[in-house]
DRENTORTI-851521 format. One line per field, with one value per residue (C-alpha): residue number from 1; z, x, y negated. Coordinates in steps of 0.5 Angstrom, whole numbers, always signed. Each point is the difference from the previous one (the first is absolute). Example, Ala and Ser with C-alpha at 12.3 -4.5 7.8 and 13.67 -1.06 7.14 Angstrom:
BEGIN
nr <- (1|2)
Z <- (+16|-2)
X <- (+25|+2)
Y <- (+9|-7)
//
This chain:
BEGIN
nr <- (1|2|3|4|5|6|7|8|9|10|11|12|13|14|15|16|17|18|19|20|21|22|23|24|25|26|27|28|29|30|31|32|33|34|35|36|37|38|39|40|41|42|43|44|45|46|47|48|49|50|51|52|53|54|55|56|57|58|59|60|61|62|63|64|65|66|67|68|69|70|71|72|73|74|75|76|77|78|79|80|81|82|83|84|85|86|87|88|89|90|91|92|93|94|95|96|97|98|99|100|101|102|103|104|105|106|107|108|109|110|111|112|113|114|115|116|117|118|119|120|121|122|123|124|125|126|127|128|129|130|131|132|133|134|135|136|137|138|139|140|141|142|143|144|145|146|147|148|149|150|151|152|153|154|155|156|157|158|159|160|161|162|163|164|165|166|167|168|169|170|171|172|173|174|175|176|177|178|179|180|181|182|183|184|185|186|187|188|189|190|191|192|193|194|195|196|197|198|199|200|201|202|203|204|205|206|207|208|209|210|211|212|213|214|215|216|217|218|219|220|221|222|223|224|225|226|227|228|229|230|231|232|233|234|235|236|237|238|239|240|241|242|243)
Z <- (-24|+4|+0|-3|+4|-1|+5|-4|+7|+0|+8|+0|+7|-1|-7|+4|+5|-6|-4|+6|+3|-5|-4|+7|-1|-7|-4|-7|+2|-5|+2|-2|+2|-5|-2|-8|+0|+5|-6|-5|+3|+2|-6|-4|+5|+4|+7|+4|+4|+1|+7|-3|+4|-1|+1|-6|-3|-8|+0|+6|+2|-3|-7|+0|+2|-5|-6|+3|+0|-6|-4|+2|+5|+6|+4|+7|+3|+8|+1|+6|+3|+5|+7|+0|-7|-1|-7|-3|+2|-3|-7|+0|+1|-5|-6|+1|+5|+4|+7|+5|+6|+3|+3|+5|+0|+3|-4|+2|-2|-7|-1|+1|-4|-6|+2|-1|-6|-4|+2|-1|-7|-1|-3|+6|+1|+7|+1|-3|+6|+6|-2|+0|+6|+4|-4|+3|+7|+6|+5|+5|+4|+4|-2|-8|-4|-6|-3|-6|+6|+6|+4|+6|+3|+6|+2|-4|+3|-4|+3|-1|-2|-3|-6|+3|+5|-5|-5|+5|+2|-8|-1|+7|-3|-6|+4|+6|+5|-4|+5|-4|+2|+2|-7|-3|+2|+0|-8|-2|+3|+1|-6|-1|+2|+4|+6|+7|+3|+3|+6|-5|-2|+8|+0|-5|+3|+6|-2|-5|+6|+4|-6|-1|+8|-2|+0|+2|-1|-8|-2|+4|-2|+4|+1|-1|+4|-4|-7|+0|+0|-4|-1|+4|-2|+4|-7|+4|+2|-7|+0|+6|-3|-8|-4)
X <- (-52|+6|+4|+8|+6|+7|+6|+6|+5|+6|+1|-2|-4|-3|-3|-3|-2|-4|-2|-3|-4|-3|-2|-3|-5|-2|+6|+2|+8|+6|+7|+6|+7|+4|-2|+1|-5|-5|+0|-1|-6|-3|+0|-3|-5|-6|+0|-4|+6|+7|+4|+7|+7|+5|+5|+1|+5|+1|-6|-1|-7|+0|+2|-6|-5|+2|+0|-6|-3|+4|-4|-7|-1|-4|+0|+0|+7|+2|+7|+4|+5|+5|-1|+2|+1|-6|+4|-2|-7|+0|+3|-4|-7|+3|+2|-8|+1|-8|+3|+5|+2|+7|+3|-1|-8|-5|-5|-6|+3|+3|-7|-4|+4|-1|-7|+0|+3|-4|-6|+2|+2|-5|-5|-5|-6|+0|-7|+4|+6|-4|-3|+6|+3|-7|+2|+7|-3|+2|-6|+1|-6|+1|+6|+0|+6|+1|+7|+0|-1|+4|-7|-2|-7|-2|-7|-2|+7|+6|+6|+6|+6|+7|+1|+5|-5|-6|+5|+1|-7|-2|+4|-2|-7|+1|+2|-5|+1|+7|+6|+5|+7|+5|+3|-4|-4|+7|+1|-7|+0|+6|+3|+5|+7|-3|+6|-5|+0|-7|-1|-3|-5|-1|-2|-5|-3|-1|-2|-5|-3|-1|-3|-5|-2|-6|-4|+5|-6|-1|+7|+7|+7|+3|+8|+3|+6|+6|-4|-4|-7|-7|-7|-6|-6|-7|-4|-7|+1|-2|-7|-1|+3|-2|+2)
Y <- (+27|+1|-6|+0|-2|-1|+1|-3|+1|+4|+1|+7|+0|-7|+3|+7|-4|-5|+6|+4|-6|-3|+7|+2|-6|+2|-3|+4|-2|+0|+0|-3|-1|-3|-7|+1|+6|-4|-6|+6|+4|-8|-2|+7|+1|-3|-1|-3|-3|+0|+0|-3|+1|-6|+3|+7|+3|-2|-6|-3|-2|-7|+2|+6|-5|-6|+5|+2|-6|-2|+6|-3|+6|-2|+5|-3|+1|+1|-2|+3|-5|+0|-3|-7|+0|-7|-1|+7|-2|-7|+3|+6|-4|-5|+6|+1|+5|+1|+2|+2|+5|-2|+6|+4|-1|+5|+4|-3|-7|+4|+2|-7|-3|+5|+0|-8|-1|+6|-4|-7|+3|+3|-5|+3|-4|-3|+4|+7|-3|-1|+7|+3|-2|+3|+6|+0|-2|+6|+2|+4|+0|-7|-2|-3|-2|-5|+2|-6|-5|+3|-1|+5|+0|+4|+1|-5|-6|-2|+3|-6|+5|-3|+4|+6|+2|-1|+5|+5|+0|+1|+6|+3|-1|+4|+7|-1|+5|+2|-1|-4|+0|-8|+3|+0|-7|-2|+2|-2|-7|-3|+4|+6|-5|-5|+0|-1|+7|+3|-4|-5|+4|+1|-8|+0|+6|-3|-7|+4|+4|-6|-4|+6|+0|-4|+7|+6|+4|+0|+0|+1|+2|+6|+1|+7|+1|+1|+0|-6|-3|+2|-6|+3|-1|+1|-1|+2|-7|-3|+2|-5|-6|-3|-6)
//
């Protein structure tokens, strides 16, 4: 069954950008940009969880979330913070909020988190949550990737990456072969309004490649010119190599 979110978010491109990268990884997702009609659909649906902005128009993300909790609804709630803002944190954690993402924030760490609280909320049992996360594993002949545990293995080794590098790697993995563009690395790890320029992505790529010298042959990332880079994969490796 396809799981509910709700994004209560009034800045327009973050709520696309929310809405159209969840729905990619199956999400059902509902949209609402006014904080008194995000409190309204809140407590009159089910949803499986709710990614609540603090700062809204008409109710803030504070009082949504304590009426919310007030009437009993469980739903678990995401709250969205500013940088720097550790009261907003403390308050929202302690008005029953299950997590927080403080703006600017990548994909792949939005998608972690919704990921952990689902499950941690779920009620799975520990056997049902280990064989999800063997589920969610990425394969690409050598290279293995483990999405719940920031964890990389190639031929069978453990690749020690900082979580930027592992997150590039991530998304480069889920297109192999594709080129994807600095933007669009830029937008999908470091978030839409993150202030760093392109050169950024450059380092990790670089640091990455280095970390993945271990066997050149079964993978290596490639650089475009002008455009960007794409993940290569020798998959007629993989018969040569069992865990």
């Amino acid at each position: 069954m396809t799981q509910r979110l709700l994004v209560i978010e009034d800045e327009p491109t973050l709520s696309r950008l929310l809405s159209y990268n969840l729905t990619q990884e199956g999400f059902d997702v509902t949209v609402e940009e006014h904080g008194t009609s995000g409190y309204e659909r809140a407590s009159q649906e089910e949803f499986d969880l709710i990614l609540l902005d603090v700062m809204l128009p008409g109710m803030n993300g504070f009082q949504i979330l304590e009426k919310l909790r007030g009437k009993g609804i469980k739903t678990p709630i995401i709250i969205l913070t500013a940088k720097n803002a550790e009261e907003e944190v403390v308050q929202g954690l302690k008005m029953g909020a299950d997590d927080y993402i403080t703006k600017p924030f990548g994909v792949s760490e939005l998608l972690a988190r919704v990921s952990a609280v689902m499950r941690r909320t779920s009620g799975q049992s520990e056997e049902a949550k280990v064989a999800e996360q063997q589920a969610n594993v990425i394969s690409l002949g050598q290279l293995e990737i483990f999405p719940e545990k920031y964890e990389v293995r190639l031929g069978g080794q453990s690749i020690n990456l900082r979580p930027k590098e592992f997150e590039v790697l991530l998304y480069l993995a889920k297109k192999p072969g594709v080129v994807l563009t600095r933007d669009d690395l830029m937008n999908v790890v470091w978030g839409f309004d993150y202030i760093g320029g392109q050169r950024t992505v450059d380092v990790h790529v670089s640091s990455l490649r280095k970390k993945l010298e271990l066997d050149p042959e079964s993978v290596h990332i490639d650089s475009i010119r002008g455009v960007g880079y794409k993940l290569v994969v020798n998959t007629n490796k993989a018969s040569h190599h069992s865990l």
